[in-house]
PyMOL Python script that loads the backbone (N, CA, C, O; Angstrom):
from pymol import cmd

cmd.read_pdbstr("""\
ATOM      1  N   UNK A   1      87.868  72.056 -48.269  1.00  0.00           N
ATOM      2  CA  UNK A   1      88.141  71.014 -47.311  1.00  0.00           C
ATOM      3  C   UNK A   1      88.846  69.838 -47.973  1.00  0.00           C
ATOM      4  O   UNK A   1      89.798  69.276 -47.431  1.00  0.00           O
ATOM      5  N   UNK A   2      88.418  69.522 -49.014  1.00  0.00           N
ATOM      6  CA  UNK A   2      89.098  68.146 -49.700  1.00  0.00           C
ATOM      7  C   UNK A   2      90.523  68.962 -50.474  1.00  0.00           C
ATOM      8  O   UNK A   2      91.494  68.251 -50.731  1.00  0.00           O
ATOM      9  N   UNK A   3      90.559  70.010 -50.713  1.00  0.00           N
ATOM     10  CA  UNK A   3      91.692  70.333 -51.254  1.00  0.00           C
ATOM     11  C   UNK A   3      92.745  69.623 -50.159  1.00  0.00           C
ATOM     12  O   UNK A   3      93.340  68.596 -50.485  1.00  0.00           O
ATOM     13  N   UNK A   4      92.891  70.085 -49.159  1.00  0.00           N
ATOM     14  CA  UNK A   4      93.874  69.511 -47.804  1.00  0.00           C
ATOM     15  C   UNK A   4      94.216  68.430 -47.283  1.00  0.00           C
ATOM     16  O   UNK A   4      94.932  68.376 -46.283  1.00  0.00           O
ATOM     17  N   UNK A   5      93.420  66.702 -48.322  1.00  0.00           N
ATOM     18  CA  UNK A   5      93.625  65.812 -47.664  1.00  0.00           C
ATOM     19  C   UNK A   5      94.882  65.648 -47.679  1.00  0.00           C
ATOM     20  O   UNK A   5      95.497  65.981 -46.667  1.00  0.00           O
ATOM     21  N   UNK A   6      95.577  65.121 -48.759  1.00  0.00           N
ATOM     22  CA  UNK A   6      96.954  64.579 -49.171  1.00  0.00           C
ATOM     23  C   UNK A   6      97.232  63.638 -49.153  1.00  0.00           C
ATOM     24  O   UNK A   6      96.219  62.940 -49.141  1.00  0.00           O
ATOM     25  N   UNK A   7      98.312  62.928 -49.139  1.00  0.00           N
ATOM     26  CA  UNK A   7      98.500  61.407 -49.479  1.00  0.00           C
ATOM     27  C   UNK A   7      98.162  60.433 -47.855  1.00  0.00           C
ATOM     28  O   UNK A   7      97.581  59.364 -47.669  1.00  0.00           O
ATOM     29  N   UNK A   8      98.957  61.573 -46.738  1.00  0.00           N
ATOM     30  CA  UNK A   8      98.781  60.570 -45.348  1.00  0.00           C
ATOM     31  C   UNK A   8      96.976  60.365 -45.452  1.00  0.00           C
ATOM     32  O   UNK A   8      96.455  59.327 -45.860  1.00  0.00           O
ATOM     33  N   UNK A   9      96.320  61.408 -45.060  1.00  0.00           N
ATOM     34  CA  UNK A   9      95.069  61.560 -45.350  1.00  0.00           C
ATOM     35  C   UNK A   9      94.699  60.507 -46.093  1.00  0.00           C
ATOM     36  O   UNK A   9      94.147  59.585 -45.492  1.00  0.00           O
ATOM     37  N   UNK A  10      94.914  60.383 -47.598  1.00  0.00           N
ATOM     38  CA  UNK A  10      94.154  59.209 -48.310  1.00  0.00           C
ATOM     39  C   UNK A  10      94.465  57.680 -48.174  1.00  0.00           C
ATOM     40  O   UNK A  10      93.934  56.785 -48.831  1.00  0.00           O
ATOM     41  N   UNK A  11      95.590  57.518 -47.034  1.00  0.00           N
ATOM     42  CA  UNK A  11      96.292  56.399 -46.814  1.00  0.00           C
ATOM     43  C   UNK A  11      95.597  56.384 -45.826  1.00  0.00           C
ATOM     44  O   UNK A  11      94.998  55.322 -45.993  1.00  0.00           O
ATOM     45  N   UNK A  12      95.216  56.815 -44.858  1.00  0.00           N
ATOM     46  CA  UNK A  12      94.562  56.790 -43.801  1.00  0.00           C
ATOM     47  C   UNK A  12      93.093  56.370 -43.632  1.00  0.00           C
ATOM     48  O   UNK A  12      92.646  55.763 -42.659  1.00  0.00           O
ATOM     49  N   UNK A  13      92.219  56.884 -44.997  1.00  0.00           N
ATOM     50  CA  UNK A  13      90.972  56.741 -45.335  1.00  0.00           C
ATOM     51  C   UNK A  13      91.318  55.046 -45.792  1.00  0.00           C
ATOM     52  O   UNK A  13      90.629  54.115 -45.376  1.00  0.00           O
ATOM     53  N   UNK A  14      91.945  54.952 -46.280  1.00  0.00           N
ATOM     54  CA  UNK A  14      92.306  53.767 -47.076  1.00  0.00           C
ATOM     55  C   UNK A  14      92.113  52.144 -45.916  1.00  0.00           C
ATOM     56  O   UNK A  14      91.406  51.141 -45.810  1.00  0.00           O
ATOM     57  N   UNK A  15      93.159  52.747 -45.336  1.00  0.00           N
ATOM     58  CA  UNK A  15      93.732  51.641 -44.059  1.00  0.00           C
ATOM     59  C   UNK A  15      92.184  51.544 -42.799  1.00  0.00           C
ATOM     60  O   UNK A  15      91.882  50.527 -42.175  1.00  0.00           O
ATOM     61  N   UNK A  16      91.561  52.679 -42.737  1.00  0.00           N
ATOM     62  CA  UNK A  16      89.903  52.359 -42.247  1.00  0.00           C
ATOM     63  C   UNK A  16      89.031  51.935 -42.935  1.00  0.00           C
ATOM     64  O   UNK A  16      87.980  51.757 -42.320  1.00  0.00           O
ATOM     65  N   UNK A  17      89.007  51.560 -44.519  1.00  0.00           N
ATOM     66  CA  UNK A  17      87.841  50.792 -45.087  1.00  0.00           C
ATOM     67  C   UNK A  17      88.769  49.767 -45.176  1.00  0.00           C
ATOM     68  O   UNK A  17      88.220  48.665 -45.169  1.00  0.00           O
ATOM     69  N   UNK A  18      89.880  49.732 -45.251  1.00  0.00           N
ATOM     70  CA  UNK A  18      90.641  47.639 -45.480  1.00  0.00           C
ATOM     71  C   UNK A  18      89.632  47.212 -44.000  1.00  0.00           C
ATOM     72  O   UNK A  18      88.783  46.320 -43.968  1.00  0.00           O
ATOM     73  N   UNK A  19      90.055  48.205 -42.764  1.00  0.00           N
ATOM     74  CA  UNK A  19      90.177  47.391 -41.521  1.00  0.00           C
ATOM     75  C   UNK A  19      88.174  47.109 -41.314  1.00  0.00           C
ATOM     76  O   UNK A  19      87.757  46.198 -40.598  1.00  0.00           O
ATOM     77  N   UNK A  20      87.533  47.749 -41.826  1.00  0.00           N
ATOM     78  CA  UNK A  20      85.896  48.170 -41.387  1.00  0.00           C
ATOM     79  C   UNK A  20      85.285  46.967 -42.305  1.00  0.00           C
ATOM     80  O   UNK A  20      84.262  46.386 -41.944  1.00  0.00           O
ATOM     81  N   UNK A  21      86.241  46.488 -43.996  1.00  0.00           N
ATOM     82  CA  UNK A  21      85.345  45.871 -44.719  1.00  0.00           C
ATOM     83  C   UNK A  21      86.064  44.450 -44.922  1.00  0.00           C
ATOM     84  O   UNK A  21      85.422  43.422 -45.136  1.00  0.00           O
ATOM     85  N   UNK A  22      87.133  44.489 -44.855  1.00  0.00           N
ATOM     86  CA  UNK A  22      88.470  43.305 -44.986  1.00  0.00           C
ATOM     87  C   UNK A  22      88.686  42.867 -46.470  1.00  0.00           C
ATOM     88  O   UNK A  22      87.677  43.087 -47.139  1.00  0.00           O
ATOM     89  N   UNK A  23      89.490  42.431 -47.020  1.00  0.00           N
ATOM     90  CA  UNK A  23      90.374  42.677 -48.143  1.00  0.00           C
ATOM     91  C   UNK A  23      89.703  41.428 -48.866  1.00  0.00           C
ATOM     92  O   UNK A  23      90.466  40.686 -49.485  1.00  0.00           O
ATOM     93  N   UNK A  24      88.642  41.194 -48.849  1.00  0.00           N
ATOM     94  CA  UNK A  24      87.922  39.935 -49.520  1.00  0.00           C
ATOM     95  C   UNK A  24      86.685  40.481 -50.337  1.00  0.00           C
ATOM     96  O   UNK A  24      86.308  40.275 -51.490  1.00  0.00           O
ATOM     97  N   UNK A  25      85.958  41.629 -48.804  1.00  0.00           N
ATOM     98  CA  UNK A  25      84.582  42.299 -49.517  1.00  0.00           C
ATOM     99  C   UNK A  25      84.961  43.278 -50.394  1.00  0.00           C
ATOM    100  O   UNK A  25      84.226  43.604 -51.326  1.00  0.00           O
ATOM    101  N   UNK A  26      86.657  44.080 -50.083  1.00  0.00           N
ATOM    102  CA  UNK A  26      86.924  45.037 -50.932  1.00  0.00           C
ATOM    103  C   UNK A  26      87.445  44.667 -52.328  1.00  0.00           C
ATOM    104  O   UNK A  26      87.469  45.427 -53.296  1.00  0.00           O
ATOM    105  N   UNK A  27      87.758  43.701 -52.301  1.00  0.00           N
ATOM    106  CA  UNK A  27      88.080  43.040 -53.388  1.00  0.00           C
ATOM    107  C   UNK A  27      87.326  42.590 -54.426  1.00  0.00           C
ATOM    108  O   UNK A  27      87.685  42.757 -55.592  1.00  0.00           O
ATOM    109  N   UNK A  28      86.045  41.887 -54.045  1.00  0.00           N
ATOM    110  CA  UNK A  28      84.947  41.662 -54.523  1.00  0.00           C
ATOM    111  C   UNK A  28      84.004  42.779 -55.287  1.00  0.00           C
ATOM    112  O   UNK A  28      83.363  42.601 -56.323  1.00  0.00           O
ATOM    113  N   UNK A  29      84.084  43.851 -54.578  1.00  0.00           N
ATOM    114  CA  UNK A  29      83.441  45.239 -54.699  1.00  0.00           C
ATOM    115  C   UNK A  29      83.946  45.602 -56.181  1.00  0.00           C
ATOM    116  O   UNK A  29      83.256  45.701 -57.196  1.00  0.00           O
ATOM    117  N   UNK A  30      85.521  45.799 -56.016  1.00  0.00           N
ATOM    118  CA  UNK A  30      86.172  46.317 -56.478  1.00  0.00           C
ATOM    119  C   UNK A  30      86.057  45.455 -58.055  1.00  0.00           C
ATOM    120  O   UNK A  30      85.830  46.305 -58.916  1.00  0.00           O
ATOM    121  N   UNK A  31      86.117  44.503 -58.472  1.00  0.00           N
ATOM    122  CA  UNK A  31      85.788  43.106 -59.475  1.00  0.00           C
ATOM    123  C   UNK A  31      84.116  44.157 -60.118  1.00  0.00           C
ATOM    124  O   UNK A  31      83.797  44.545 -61.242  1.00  0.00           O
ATOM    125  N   UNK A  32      83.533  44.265 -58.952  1.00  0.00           N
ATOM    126  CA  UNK A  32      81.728  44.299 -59.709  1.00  0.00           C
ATOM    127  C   UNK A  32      81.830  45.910 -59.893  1.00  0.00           C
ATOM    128  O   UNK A  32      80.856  46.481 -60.384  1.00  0.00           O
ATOM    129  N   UNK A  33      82.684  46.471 -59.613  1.00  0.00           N
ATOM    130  CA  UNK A  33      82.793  48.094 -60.124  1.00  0.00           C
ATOM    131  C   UNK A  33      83.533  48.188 -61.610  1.00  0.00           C
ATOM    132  O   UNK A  33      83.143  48.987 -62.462  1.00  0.00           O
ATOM    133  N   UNK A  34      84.462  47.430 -61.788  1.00  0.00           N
ATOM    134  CA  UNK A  34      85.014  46.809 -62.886  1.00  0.00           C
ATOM    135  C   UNK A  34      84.300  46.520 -64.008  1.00  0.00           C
ATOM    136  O   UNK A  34      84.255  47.070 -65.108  1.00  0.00           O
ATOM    137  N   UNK A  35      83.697  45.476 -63.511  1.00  0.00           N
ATOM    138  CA  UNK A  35      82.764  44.950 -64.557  1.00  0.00           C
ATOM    139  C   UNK A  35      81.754  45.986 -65.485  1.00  0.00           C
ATOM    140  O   UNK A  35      81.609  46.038 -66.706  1.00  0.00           O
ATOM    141  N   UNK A  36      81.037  46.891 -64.247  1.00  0.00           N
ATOM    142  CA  UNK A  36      79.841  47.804 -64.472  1.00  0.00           C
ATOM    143  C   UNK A  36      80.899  48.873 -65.462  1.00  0.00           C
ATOM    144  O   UNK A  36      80.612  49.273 -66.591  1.00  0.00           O
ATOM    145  N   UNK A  37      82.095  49.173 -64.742  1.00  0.00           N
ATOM    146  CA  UNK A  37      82.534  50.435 -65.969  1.00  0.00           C
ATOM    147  C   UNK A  37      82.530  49.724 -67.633  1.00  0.00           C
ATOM    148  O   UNK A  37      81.976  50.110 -68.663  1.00  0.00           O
ATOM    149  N   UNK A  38      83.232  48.770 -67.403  1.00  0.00           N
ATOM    150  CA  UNK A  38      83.616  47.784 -68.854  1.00  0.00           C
ATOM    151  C   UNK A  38      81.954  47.912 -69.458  1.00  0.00           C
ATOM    152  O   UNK A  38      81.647  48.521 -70.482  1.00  0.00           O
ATOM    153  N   UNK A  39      80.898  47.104 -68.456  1.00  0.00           N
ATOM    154  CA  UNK A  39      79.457  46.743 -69.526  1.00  0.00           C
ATOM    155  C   UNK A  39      79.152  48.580 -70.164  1.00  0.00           C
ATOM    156  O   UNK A  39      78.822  48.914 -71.302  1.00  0.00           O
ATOM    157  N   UNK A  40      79.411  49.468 -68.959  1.00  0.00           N
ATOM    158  CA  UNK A  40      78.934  50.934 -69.840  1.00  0.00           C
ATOM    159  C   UNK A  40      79.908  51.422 -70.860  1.00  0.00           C
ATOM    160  O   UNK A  40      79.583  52.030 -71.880  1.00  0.00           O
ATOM    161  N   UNK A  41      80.861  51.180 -70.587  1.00  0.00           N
ATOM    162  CA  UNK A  41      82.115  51.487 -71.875  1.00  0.00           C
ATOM    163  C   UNK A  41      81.070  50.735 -73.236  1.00  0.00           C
ATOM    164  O   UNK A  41      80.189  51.229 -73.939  1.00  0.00           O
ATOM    165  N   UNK A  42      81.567  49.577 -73.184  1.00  0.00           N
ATOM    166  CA  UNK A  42      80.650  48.932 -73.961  1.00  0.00           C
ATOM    167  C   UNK A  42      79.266  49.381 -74.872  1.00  0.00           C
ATOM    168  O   UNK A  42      79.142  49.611 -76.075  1.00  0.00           O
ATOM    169  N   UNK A  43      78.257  49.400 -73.707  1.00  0.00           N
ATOM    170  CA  UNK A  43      77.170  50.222 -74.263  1.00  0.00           C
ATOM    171  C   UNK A  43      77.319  51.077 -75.016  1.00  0.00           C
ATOM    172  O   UNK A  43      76.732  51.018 -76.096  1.00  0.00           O
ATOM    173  N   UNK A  44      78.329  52.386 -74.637  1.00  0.00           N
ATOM    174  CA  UNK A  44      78.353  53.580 -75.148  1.00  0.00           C
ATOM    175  C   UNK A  44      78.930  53.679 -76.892  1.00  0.00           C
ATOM    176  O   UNK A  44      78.734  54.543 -77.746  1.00  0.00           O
ATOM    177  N   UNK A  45      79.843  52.150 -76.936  1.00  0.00           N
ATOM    178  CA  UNK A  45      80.331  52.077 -77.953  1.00  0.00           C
ATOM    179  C   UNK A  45      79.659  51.407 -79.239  1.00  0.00           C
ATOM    180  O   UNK A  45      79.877  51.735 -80.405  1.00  0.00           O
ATOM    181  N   UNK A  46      78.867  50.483 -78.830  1.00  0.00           N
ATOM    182  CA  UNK A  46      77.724  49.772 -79.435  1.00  0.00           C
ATOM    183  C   UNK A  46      76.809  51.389 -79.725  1.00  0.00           C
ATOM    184  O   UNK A  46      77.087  52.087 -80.700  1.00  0.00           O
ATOM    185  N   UNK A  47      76.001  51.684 -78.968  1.00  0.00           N
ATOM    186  CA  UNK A  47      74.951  53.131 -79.044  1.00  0.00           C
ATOM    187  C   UNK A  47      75.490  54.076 -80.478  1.00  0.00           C
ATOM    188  O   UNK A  47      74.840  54.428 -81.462  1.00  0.00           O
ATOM    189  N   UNK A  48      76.768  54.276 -80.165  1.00  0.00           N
ATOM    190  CA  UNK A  48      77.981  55.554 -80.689  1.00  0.00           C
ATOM    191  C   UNK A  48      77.575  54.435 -82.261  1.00  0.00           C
ATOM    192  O   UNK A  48      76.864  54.829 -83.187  1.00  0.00           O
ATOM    193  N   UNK A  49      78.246  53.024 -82.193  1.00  0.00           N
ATOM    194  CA  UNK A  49      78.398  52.672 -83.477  1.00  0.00           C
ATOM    195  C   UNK A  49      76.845  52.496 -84.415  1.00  0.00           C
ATOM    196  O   UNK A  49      76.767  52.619 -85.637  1.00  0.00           O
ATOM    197  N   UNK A  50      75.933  52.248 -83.674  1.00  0.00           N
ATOM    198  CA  UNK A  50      74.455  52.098 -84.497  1.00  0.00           C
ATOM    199  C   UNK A  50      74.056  53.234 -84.544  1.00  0.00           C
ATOM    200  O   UNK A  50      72.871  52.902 -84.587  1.00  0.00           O
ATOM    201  N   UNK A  51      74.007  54.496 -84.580  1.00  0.00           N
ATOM    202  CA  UNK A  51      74.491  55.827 -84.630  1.00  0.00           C
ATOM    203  C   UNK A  51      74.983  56.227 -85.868  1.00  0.00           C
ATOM    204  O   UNK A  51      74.359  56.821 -86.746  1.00  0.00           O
ATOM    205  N   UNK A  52      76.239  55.831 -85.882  1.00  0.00           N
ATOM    206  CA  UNK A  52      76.737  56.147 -87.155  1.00  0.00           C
ATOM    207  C   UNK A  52      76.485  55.243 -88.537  1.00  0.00           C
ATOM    208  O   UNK A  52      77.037  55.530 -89.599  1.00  0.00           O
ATOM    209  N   UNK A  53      75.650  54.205 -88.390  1.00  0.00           N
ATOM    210  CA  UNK A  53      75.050  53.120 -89.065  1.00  0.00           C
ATOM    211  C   UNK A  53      74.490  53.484 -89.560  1.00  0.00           C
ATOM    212  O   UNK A  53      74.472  53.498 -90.791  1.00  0.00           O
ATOM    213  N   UNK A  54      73.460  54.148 -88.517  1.00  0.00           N
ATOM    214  CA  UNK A  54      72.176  54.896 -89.392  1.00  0.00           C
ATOM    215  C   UNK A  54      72.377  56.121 -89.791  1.00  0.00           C
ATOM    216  O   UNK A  54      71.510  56.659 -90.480  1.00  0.00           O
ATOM    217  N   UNK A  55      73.094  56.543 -89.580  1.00  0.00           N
ATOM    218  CA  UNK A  55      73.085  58.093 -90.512  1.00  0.00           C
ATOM    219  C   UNK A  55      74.197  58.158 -91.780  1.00  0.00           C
ATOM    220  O   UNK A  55      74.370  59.164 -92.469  1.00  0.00           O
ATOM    221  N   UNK A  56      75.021  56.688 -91.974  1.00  0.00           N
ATOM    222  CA  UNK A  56      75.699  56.477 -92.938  1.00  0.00           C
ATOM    223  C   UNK A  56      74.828  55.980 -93.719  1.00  0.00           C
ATOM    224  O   UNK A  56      75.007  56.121 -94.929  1.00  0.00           O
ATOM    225  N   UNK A  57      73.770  55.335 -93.281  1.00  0.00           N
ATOM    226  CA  UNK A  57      72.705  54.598 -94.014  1.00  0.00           C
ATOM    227  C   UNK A  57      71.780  55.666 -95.033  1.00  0.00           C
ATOM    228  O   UNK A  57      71.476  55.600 -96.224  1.00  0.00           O
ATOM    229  N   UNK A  58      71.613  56.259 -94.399  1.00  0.00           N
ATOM    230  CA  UNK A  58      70.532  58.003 -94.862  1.00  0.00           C
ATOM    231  C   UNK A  58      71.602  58.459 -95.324  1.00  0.00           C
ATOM    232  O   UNK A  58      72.751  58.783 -95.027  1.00  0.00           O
ATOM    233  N   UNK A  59      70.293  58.328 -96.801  1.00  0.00           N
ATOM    234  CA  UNK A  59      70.885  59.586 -97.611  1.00  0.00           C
ATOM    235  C   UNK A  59      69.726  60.685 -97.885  1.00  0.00           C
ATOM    236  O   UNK A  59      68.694  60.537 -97.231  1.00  0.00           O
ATOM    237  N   UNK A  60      69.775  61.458 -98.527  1.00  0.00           N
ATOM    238  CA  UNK A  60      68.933  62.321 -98.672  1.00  0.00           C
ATOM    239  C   UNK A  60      67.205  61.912 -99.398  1.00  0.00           C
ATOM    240  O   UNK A  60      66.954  61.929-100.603  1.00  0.00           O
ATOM    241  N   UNK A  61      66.265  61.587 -98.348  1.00  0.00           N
ATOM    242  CA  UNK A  61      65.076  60.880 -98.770  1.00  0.00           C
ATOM    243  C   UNK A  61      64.126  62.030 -99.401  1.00  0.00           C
ATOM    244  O   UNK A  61      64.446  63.217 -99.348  1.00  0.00           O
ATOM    245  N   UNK A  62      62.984  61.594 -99.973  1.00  0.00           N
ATOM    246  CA  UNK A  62      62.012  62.421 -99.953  1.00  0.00           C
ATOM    247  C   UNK A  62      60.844  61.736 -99.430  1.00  0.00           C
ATOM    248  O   UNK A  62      60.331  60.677 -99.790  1.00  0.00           O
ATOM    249  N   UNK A  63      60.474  62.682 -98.360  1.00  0.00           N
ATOM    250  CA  UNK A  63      59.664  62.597 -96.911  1.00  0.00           C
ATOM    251  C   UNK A  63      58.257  62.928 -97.722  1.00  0.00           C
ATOM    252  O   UNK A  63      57.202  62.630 -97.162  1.00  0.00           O
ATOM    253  N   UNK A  64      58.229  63.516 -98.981  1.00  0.00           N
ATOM    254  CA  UNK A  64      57.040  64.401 -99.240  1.00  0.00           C
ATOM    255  C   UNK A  64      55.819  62.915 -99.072  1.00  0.00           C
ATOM    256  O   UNK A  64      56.034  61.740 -99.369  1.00  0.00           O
ATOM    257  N   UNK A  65      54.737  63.451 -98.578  1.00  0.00           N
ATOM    258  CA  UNK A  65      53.347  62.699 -99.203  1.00  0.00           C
ATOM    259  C   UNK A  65      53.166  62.670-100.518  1.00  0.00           C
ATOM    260  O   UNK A  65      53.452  63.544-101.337  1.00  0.00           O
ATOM    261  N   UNK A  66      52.481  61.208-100.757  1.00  0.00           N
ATOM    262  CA  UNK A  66      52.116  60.597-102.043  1.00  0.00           C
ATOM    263  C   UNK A  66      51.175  61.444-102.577  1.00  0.00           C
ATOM    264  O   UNK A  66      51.005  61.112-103.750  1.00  0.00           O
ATOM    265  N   UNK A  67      50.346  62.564-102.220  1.00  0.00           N
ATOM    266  CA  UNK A  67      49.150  63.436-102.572  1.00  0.00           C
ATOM    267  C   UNK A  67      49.566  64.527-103.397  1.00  0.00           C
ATOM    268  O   UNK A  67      49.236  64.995-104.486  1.00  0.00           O
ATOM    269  N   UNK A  68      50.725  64.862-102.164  1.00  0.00           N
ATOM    270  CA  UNK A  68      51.763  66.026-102.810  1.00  0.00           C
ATOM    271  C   UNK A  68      52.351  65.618-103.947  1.00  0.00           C
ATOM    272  O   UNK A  68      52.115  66.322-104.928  1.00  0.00           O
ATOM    273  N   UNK A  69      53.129  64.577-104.119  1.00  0.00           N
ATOM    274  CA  UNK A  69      54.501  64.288-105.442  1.00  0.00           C
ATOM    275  C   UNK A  69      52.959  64.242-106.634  1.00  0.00           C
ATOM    276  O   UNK A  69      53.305  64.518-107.783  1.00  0.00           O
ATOM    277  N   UNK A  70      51.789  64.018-106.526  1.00  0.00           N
ATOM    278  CA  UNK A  70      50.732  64.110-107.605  1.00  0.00           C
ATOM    279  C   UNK A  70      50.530  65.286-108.400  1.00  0.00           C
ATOM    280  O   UNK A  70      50.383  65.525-109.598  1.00  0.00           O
ATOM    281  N   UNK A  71      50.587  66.184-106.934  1.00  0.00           N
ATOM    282  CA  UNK A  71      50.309  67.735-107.881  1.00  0.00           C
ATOM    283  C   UNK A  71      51.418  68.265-108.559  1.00  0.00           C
ATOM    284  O   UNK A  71      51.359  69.233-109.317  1.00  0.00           O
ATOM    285  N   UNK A  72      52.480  67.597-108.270  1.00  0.00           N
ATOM    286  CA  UNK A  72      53.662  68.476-109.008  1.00  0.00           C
ATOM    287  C   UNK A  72      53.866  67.664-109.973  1.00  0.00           C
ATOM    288  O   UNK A  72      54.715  67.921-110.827  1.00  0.00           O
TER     289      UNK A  72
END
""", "prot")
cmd.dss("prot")
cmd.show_as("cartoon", "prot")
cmd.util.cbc("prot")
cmd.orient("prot")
């Protein structure tokens, strides 16, 4: 079904949310959808970089217990 819209189709969908919401609320919308992609871009890149922080940080530890490194 969505394969078939096409451009009149999406011009059409278009020209019923200008006329239903008016070019102030869509505008506005459109600003706070903006924003939300940018703050998760963001996130993902901050997350991604403390990520590679810590595993540049680690190097090869020894995890063993203090009981254990005794007997050997």
């Amino acid at each position: 079904m969505l394969n078939n819209i096409g451009l009149p189709g999406l011009l059409l969908i278009a020209v019923v949310v200008l006329v239903l919401f008016g070019r102030g609320k869509i505008s506005s919308l459109m600003g706070e959808v903006g924003k939300g992609i940018t703050a998760f871009k963001k996130g993902v890149k901050d997350g991604t970089e403390e990520i590679e922080q810590a595993n540049s940080g680690d190097e090869a530890k020894d995890v063993t217990p203090e009981s254990e490194k005794d007997k050997v």
